[in-house]
C-alpha positions as CSV (number, residue, x, y, z in Angstrom):
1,X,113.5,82.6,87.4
2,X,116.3,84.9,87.7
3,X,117.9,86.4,84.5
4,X,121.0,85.1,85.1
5,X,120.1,81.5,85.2
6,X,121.5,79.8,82.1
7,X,120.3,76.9,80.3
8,X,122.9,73.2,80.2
9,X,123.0,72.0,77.2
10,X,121.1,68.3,77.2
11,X,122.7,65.5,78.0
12,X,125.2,64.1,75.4
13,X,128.1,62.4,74.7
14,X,127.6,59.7,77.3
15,X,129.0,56.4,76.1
16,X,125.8,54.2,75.8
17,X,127.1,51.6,76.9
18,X,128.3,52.9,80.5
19,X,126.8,51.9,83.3
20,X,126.1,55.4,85.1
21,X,126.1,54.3,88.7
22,X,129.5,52.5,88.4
23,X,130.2,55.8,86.7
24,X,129.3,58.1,89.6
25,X,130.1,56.0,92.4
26,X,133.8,56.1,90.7
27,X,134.3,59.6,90.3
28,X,132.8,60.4,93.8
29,X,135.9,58.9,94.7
30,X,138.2,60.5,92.2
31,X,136.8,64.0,93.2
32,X,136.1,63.5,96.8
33,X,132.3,63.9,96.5
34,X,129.4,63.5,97.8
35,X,125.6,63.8,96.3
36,X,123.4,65.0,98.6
37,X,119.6,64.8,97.4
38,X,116.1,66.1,98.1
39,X,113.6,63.9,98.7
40,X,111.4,65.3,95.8
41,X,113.9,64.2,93.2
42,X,113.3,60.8,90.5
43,X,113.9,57.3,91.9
44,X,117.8,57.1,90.9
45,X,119.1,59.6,92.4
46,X,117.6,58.6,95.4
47,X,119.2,55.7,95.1
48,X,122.7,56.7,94.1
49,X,122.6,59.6,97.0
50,X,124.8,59.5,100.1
51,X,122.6,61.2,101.5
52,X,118.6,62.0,100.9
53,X,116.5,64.2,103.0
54,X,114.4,67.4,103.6
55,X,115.5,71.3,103.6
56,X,116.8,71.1,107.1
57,X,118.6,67.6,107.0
58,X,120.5,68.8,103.3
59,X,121.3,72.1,105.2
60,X,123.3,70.3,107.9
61,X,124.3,67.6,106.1
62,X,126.2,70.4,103.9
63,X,127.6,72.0,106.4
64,X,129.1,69.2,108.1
65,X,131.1,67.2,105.3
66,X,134.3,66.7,104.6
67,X,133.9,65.7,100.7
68,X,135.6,68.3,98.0
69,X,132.6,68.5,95.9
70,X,129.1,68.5,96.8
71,X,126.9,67.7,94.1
72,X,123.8,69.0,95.1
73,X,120.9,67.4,93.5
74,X,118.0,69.9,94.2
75,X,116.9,73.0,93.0
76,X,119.2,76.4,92.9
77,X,118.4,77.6,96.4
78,X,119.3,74.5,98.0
79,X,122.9,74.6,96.3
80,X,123.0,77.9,96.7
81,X,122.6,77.1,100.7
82,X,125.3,74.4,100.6
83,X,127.6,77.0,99.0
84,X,127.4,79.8,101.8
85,X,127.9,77.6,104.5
86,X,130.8,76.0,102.2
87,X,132.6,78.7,101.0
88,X,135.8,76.6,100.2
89,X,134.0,73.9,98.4
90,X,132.9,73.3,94.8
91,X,129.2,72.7,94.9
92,X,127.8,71.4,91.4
93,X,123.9,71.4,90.2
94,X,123.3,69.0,87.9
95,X,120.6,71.3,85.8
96,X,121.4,75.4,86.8
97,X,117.3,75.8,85.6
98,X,115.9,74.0,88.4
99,X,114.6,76.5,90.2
100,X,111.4,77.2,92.8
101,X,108.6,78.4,92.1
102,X,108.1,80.1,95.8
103,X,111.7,81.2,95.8
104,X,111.2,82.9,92.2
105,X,108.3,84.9,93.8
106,X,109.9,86.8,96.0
107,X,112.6,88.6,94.5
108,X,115.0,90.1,97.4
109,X,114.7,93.9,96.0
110,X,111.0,93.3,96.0
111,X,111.1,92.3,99.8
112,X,113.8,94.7,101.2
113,X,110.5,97.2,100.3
114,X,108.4,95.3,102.3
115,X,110.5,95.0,104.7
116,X,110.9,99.1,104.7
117,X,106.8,99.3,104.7
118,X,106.8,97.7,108.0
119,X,109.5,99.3,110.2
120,X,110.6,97.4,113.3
121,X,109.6,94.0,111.9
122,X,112.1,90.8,112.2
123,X,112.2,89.0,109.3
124,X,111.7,85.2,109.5
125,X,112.3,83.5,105.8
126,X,111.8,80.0,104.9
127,X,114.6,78.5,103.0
128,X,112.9,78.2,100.2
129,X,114.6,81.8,98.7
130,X,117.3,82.9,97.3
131,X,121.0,84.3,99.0
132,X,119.3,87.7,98.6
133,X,116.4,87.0,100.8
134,X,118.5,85.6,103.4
135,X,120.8,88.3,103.3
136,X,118.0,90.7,104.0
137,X,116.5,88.2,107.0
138,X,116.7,87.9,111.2
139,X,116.7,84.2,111.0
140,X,116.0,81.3,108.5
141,X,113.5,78.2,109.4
142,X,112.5,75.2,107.3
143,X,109.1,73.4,107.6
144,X,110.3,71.1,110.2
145,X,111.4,74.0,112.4
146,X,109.1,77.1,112.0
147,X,107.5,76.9,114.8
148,X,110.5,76.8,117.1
149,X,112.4,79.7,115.0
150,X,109.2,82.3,115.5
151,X,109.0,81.0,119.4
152,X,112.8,82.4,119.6
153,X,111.5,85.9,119.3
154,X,109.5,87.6,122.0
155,X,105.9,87.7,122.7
156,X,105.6,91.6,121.7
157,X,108.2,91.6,118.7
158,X,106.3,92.2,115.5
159,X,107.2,89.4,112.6
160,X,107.6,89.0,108.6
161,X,107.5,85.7,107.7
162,X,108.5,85.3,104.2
163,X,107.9,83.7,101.6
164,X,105.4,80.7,102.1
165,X,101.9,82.7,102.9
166,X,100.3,78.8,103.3
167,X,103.5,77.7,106.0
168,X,103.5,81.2,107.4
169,X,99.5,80.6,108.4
170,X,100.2,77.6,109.7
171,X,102.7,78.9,112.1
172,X,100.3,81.4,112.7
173,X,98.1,78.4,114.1
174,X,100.2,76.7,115.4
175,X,102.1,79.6,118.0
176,X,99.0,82.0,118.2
177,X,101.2,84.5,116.9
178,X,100.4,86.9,114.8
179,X,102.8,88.1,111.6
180,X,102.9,90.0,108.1
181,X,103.1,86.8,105.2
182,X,105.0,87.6,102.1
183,X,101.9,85.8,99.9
184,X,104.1,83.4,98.1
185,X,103.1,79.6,97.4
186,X,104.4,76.7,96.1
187,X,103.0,75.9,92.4
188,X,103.4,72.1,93.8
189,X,101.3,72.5,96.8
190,X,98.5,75.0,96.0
191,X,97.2,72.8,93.4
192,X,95.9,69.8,95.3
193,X,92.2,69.5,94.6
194,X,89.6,69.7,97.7
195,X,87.0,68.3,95.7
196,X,88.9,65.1,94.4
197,X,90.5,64.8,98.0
198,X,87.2,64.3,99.4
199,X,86.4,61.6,96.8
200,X,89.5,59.6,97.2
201,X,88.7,59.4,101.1
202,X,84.9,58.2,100.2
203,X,86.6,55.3,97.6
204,X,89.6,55.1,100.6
205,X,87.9,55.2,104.2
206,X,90.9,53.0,105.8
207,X,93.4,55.9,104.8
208,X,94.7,58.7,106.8
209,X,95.4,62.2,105.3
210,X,99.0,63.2,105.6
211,X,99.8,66.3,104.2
212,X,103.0,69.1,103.8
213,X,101.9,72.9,105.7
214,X,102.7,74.8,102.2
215,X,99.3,73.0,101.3
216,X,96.0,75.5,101.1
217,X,94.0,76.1,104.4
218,X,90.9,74.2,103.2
219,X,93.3,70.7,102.2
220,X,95.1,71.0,105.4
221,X,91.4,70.5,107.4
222,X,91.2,67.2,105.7
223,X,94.6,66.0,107.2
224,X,95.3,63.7,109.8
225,X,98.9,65.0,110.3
226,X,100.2,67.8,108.9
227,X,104.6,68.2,108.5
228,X,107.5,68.5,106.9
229,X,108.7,65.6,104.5
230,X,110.7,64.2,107.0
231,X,107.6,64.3,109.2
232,X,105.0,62.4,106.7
233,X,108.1,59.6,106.2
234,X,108.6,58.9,109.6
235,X,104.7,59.0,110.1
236,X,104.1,56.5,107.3
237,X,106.9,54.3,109.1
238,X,106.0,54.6,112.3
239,X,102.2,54.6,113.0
240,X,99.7,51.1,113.0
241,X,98.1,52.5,109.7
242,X,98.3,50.4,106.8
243,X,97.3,53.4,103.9
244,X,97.9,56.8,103.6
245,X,96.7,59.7,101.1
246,X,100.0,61.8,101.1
247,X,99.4,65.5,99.9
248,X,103.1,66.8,98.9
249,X,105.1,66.5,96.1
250,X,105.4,62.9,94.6
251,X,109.0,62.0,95.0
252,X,108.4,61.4,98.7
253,X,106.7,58.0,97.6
254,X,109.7,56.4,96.6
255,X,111.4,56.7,100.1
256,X,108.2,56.2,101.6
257,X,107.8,52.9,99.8
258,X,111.0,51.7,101.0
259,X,111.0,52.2,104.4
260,X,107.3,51.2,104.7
261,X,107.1,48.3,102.2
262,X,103.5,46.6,102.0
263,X,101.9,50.2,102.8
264,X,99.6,51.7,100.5
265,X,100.6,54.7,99.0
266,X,98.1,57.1,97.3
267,X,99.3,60.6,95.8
268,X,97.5,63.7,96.5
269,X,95.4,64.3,93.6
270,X,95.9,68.1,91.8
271,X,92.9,70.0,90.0
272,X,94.2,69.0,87.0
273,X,94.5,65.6,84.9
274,X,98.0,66.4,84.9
275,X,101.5,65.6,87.1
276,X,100.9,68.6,88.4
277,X,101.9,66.9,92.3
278,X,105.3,67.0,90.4
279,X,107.9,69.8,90.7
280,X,109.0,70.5,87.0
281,X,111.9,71.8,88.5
282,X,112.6,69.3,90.5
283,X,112.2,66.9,87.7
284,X,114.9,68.5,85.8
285,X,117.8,66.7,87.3
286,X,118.3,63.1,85.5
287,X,120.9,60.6,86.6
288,X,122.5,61.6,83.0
289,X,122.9,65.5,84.1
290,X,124.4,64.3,87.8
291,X,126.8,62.2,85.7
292,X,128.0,65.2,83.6
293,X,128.1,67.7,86.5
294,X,130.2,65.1,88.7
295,X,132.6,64.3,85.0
296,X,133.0,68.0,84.2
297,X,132.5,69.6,87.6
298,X,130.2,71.9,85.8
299,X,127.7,74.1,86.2
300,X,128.8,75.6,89.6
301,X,127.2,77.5,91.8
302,X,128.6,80.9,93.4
303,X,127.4,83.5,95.8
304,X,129.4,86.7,96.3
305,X,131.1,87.3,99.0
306,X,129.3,90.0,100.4
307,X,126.0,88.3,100.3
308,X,127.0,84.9,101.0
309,X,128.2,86.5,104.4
310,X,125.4,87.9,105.2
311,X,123.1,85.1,104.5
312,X,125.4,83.2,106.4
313,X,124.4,85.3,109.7
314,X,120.3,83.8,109.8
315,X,121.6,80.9,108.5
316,X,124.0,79.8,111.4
317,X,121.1,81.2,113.9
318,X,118.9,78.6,112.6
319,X,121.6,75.4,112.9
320,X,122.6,76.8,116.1
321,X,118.9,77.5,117.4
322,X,120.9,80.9,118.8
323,X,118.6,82.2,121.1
324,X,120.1,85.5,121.0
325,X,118.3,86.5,117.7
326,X,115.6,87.5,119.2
């Protein structure tokens, strides 16, 4: 994680006896807020959310409110996101040291030398990275839309697609293209087990595989559908099947459980007896730390100008699908 990352204290002096979604739902309105929230974070603040939804839906949500504050309850490069498209608006993390894992991997000094090894390359990054990487990037794509953002670019243009090796591969599939992968992964997503996924379908032969593409090559064979988290939600809602085994990060089961109620659920077992189908960093927001950062308006989250500006450039060619990138 990047040095400049500072640790929040913990939680404190919060009144016991408050009742923390009164709380929040009364200062959104003091401060003109709104929470936006990743699908990947605890039950709560799901639920106190105005909004919940993958990399690409948080990304436009961001850029179209209104509010004064956006609390952005996520990891650092989704804020960080909100923030250069919303120069003009406070945008509050609730823990500054939830951070990413694939994002962490691929520092944006460490790529702009890539980059330099492989001259007349575009640069496609997934959003999962920091302002840095985007500053340094043609265009910017999300799970849900990687295909589409590499089909922008012509046939014979030569492509880095950064960081996600497991997502860039599957775009690779998927378009027939061939490109340079930054070999990044998600600590989330590499660790499913192969072996134990093949036992849960022998003790679960009624359910289908659903699974996210940063997954490794040899789960993503097992899966019946493969997409983004907005895809696997809207599959679990709207197919005939009754049970799914659902091979991304945990959190997903709580929205999935809502909209699909009396669906079975089964999380993606990891090689380890451990929550490792858990983002730690995910994890580190609490409804306790949303309450503080919405009270004090603290810790913020600021890009300078010069980058934010730039990352703003791939950024807007992604919302606006501008074919002209290419």
């Amino acid at each position: 994680m990047s040095s400049d990352f500072v640790q929040i204290d913990e939680p404190g002096g919060i009144d016991p006896t408050l009742d923390l979604f009164e709380e929040i739902e009364r200062l959104k309105v003091d401060r003109n807020a709104i929470i936006l929230a990743h699908y990947y974070q605890e039950p709560d603040i799901q639920d106190i959310a105005d909004f919940v939804g993958d990399s690409l839906e948080l990304s436009r949500k961001a850029a179209d409110t209104d509010a004064d504050v956006i609390v952005f309850a996520g990891v650092h490069f989704m804020a960080e996101t909100a923030k250069i498209v919303n120069p003009d608006k406070m945008v509050v993390l609730p823990d500054l040291n939830a951070g990413c894992s694939l994002a962490d991997a691929c520092p944006a000094d460490q790529l702009q030398a890539f980059i330099d090894r492989h001259p007349g390359h575009k640069v496609i990054s997934y959003i999962n990275c920091s302002a840095g990487v985007k500053a340094i990037s043609d265009i910017i794509c999300t799970s849900s839309n990687a295909v589409d953002m590499v089909g922008l670019f012509d046939a014979e243009q030569p492509l880095i697609f950064a960081p996600d090796k497991n997502l860039g591969r599957y775009v690779e599939q998927q378009t027939g293209r061939d490109m340079v992968l930054w070999q990044g992964t998600c600590q989330v997503h590499e660790l499913f087990s192969e072996k134990k996924l093949v036992q849960l379908k022998v003790r679960h032969p009624e359910a289908v595989v659903i699974a996210h593409p940063e997954c490794e090559p040899q789960i993503l064979r097992h899966a019946d559908h493969v997409g983004s988290t907005s895809s696997l939600l809207r599959y679990v809602q709207d197919t005939e099947h009754e049970a799914f085994i659902v091979l991304t990060e945990a959190g997903i089961l709580h929205q999935m459980a809502k909209s699909a109620p009396g669906k079975t659920l089964i999380p993606g077992p990891p090689e380890e007896n451990c929550a490792c189908n858990e983002c730690p960093h995910m994890k580190l927001n609490t409804l306790e730390k949303l309450y503080l950062a919405l009270r004090d308006l603290s810790p913020q989250i600021d890009v300078p100008e010069e980058t934010r500006l730039e990352a703003l450039k791939p950024l807007e060619r992604m919302l606006a699908r501008d074919l002209t990138v290419a």
